[in-house]
N, C-alpha and C positions, 0 to 999 in steps of 0.2 A: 692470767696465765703467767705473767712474770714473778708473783708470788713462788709460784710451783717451782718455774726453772732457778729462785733464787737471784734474778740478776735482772737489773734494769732495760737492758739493750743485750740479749745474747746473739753470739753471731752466728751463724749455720750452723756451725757444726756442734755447738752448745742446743743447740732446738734438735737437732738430727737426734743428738744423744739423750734425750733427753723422751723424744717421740719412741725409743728404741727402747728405752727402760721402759716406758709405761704400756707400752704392746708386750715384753717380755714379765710384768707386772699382772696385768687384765688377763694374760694367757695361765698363768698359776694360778688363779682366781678362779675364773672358768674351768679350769682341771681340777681342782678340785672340791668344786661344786656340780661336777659329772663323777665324781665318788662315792657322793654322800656328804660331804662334807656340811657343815650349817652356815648360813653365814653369821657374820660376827654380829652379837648384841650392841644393841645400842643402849649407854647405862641408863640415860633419860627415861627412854623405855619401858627398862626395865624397873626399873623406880616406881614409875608410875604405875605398872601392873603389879608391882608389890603390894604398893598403897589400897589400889582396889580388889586386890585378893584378902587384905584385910578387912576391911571397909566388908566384904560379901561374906568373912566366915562369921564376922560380928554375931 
């Protein structure tokens, strides 16, 4: 988790802020994947079903 908030030792109110972006984060996410919205590609993925959609029309 210290990766995420940036900082070795963060103090409350650094975790407070911190807890408060990613609930205000996850909530835009969630909204608009009750849209329609896709979620986002992963390239790996998508790479990879490239490969075997060529590999299948061979």
């Amino acid at each position: 988790m210290n990766h995420r908030i940036h900082r070795n030792h963060p103090n409350m109110w650094q975790f407070i802020k911190f807890f408060q972006a990613e609930e205000k984060r996850l909530q835009t996410i969630v909204l608009q994947w009750s849209a329609g919205a896709s979620k986002k590609a992963n390239p790996r993925t998508t790479f990879i079903q490239n490969r075997i959609n060529t590999l299948h029309d061979r």
